[in-house]
PALOMAR-408730 format. One record per residue (C-alpha): residue in one letter; x, y, z. Coordinates in steps of 0.1 Angstrom, whole numbers, always signed. Layout:
ZAZA   res       x       y       z
ZAZA     A       X       Y       Z
...
END
This chain:
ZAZA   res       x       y       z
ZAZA     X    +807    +958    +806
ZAZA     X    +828    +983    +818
ZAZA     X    +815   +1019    +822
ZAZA     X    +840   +1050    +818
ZAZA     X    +836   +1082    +835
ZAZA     X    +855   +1115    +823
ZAZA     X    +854   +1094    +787
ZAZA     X    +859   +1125    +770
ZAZA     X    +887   +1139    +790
ZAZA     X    +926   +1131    +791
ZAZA     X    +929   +1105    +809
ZAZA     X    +890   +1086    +804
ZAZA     X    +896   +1094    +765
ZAZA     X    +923   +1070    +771
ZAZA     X    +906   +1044    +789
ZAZA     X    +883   +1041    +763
ZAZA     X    +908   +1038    +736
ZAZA     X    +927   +1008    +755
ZAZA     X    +893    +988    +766
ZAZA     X    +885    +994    +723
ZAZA     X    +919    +981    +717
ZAZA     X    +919    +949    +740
ZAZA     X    +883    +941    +726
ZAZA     X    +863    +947    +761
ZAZA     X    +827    +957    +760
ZAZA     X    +828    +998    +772
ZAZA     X    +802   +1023    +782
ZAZA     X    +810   +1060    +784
ZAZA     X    +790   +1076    +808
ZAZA     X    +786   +1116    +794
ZAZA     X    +767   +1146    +803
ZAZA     X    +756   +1151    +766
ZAZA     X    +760   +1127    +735
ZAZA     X    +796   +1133    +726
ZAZA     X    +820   +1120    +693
ZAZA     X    +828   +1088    +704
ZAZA     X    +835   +1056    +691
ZAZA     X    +817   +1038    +718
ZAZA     X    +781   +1037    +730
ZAZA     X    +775   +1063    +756
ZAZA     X    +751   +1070    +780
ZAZA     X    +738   +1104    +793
ZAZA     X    +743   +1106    +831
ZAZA     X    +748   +1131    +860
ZAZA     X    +775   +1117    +886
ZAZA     X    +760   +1139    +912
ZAZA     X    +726   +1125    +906
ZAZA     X    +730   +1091    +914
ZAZA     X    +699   +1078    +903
ZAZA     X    +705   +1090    +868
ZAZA     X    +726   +1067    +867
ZAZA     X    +703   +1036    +860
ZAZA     X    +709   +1029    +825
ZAZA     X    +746   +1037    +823
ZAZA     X    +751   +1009    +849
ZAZA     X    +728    +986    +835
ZAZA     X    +753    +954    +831
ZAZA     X    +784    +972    +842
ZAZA     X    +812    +951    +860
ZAZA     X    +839    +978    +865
ZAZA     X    +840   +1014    +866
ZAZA     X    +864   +1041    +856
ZAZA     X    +858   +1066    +884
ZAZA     X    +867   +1103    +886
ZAZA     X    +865   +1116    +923
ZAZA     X    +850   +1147    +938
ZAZA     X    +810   +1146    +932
ZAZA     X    +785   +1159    +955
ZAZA     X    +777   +1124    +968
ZAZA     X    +806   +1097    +965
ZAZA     X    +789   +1074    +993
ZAZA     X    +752   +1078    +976
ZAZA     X    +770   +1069    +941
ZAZA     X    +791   +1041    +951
ZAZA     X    +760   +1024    +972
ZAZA     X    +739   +1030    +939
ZAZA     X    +768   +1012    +916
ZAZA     X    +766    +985    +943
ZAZA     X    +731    +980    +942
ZAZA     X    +733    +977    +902
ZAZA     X    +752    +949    +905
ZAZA     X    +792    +968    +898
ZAZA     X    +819    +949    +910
ZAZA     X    +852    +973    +910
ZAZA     X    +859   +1005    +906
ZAZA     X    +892   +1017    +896
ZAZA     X    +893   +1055    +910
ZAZA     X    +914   +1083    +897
ZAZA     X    +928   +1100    +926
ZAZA     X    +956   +1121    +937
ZAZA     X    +992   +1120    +956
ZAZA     X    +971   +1149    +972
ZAZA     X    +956   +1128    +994
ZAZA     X    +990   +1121   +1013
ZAZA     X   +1004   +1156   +1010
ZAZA     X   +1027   +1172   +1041
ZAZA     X    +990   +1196   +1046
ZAZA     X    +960   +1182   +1035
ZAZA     X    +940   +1209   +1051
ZAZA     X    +932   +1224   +1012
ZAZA     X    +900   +1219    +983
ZAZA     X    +919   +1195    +968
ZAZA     X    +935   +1175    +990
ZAZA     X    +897   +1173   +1011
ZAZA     X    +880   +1162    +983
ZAZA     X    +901   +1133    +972
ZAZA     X    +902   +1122   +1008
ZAZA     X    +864   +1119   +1010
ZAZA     X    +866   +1101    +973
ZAZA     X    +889   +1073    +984
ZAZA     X    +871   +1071   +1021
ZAZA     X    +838   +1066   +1001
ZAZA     X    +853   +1044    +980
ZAZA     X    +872   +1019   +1006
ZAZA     X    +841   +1019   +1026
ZAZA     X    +817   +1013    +996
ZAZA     X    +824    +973   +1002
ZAZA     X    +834    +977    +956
ZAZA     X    +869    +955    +949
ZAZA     X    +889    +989    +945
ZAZA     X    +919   +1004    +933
ZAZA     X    +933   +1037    +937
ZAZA     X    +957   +1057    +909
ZAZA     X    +977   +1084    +926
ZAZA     X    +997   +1100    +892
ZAZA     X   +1020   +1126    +895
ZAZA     X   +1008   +1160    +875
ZAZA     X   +1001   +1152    +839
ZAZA     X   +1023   +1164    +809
ZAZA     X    +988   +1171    +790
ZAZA     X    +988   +1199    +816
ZAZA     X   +1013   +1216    +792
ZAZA     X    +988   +1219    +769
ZAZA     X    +977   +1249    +794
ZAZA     X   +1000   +1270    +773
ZAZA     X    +981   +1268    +741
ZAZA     X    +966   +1305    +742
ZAZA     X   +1006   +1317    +743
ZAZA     X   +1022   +1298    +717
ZAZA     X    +992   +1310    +696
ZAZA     X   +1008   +1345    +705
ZAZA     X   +1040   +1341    +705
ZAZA     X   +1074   +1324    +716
ZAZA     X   +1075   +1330    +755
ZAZA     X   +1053   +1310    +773
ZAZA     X   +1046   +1322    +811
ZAZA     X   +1042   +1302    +838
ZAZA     X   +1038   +1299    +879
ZAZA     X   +1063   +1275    +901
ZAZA     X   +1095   +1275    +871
ZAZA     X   +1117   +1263    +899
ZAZA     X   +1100   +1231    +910
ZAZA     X   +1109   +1197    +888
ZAZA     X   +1083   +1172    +884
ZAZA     X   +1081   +1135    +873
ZAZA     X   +1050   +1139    +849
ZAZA     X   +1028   +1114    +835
ZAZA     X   +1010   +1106    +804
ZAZA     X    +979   +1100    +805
ZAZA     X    +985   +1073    +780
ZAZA     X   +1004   +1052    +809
ZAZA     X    +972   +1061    +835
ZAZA     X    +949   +1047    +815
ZAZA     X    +971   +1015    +803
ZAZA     X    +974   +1009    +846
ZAZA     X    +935   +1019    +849
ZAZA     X    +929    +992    +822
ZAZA     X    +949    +965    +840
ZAZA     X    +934    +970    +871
ZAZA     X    +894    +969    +856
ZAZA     X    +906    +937    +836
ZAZA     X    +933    +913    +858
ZAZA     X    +931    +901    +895
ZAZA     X    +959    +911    +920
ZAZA     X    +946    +948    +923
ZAZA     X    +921    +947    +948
ZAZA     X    +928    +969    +977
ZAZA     X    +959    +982    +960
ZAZA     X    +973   +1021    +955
ZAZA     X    +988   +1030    +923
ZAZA     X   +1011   +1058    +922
ZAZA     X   +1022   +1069    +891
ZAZA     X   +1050   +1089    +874
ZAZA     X   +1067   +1092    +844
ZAZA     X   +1106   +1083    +838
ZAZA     X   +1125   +1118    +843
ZAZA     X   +1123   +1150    +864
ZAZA     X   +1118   +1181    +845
ZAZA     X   +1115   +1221    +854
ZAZA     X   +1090   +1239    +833
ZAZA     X   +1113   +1254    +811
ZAZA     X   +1131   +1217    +806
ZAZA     X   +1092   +1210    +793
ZAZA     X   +1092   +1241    +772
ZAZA     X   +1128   +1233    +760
ZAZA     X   +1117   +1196    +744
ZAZA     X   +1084   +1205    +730
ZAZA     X   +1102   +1234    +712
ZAZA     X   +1124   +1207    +695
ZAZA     X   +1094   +1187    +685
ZAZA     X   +1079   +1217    +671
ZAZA     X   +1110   +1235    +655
ZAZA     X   +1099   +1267    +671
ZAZA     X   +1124   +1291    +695
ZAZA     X   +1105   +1288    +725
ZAZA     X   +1118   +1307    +758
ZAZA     X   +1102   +1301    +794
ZAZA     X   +1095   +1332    +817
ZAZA     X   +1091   +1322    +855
ZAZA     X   +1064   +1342    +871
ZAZA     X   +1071   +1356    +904
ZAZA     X   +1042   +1341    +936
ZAZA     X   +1023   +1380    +933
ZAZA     X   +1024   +1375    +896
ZAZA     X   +1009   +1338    +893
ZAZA     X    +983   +1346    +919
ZAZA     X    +973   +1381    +904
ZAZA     X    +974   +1354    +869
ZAZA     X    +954   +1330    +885
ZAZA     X    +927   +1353    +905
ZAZA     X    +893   +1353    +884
ZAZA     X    +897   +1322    +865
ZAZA     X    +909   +1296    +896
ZAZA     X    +887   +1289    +924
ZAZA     X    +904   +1304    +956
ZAZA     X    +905   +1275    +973
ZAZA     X    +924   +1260    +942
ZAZA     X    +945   +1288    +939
ZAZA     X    +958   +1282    +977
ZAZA     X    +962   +1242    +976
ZAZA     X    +984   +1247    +947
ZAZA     X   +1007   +1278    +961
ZAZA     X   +1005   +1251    +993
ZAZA     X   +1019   +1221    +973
ZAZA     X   +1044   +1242    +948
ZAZA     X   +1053   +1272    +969
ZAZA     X   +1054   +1258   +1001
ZAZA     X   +1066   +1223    +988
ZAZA     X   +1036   +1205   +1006
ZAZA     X   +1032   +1178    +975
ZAZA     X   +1062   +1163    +959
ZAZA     X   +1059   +1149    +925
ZAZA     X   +1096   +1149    +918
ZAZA     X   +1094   +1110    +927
ZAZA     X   +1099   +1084    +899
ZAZA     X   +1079   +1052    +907
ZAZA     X   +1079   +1016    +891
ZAZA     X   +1046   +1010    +886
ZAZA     X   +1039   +1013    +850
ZAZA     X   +1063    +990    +840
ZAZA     X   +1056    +968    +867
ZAZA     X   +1017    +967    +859
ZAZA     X   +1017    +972    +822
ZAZA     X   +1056    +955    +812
ZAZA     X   +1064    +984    +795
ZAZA     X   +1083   +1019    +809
ZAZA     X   +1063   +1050    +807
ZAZA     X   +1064   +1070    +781
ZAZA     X   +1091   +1109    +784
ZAZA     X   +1078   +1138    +779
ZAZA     X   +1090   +1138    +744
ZAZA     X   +1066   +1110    +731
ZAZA     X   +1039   +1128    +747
ZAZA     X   +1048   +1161    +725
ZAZA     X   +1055   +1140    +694
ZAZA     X   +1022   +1121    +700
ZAZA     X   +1004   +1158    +709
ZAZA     X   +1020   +1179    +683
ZAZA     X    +995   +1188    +663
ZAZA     X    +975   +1198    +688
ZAZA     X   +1001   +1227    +691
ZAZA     X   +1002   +1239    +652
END
């Protein structure tokens, strides 16, 4: 049995789907009983011992980072008889400056996790191109989406190719004690993004850059400040570079990862 964490998110929602697919035995571990085609079991990652029937016969686990107690968690997986963990991590983690929110927390996620004695494997992905889908609310509006950091490229991933690697890892040998980092097959500016999901949706769609005072004054009251100054430290002061194109998800799953252009045409609807 494998149990999935974040099932109901882009990347878990994913997992789920390919474990279904290659006919392995799944568990989604949810806050609250949610539509999906799996059994599921109601759980608190930050109460650990919540935990008990979720894990009950669980091999593998599909881990998100960043919970109040990764070293209590991982000891109470161990204890339940949870061989690997495949944990969903960051390129964050190996940043220029790692003195921010998000960088700390994924730091203390892997540390926990190496030191949890668990076979483990780490994804670090590139941003994800479901992170367009951010810009719902204006395309509900209107033709001109707005946006922070127009000016920095980034090698974007689907979550579709995360979750075939996360799959591979929970399933075959040769992972243990491996890092994953994952990209998709082109660099692209916002507005490049913008520019290919208005041809998928035969719309006239234009890009507006936002200056730095206007994406933090966009930001402020709906980001966590700490948030909001890990990002201006990876985008603004080019701390974090996803712009790298990486091998792995051919290499681990024989096939290339997918462009941003599947992604729209596989996610179009969820822009009409």
């Amino acid at each position: 049995m494998i149990l999935v964490t974040g099932a109901t998110g882009n990347v878990g929602g994913e997992v789920v789907r390919a474990l279904v697919q290659a006919g392995q035995p799944v568990r989604a571990l949810v806050r609250e009983p949610a539509d999906l085609p799996i059994e599921q079991t109601v759980g608190d990652l930050n109460e650990p011992d919540s935990l008990t029937p979720a894990l009950d016969g669980v091999r593998g686990v599909f881990l998100l980072p960043g919970y109040r107690d990764m070293p209590g968690l991982l000891a109470r997986m161990r204890r339940a008889g949870v061989e690997r963990v495949v944990l969903l991590s960051s390129l964050a983690t190996v940043a220029i400056d790692t003195r921010n929110a998000i960088s700390e927390f994924m730091i203390r996620s892997e540390t926990a996790v190496r030191e949890s004695g668990l076979a483990w494997t780490f994804l670090r992905p590139n941003a994800f191109m479901s992170n367009a889908l951010r810009w719902l609310p204006q395309l509900r509006d209107g033709d001109v989406v707005k946006d922070a950091f127009g000016d920095v490229a980034i090698a974007s991933v689907d979550p579709y190719d995360v979750a075939a690697v996360a799959v591979r890892a929970l399933l075959d040998p040769g992972h243990e004690e491996r890092v994953h980092e994952l990209s998709g097959p082109e660099r692209l500016l916002p507005a490049e993004r913008l520019a290919i999901l208005a041809e998928v949706l035969h719309r006239d769609l234009r890009f507006h850059a936002l200056t730095d005072e206007e994406a933090r004054a966009d930001m402020t009251g709906r980001v966590p400040e700490e948030y909001i100054h890990a990002f201006f430290s990876f985008y603004s002061d080019g701390t974090l570079d996803e712009s790298q194109i990486y091998p792995t998800v051919e290499k681990v799953t024989g096939h290339p990862p997918r462009t941003f252009k599947q992604w729209a045409e596989a996610h179009a609807d969820d822009f009409r």
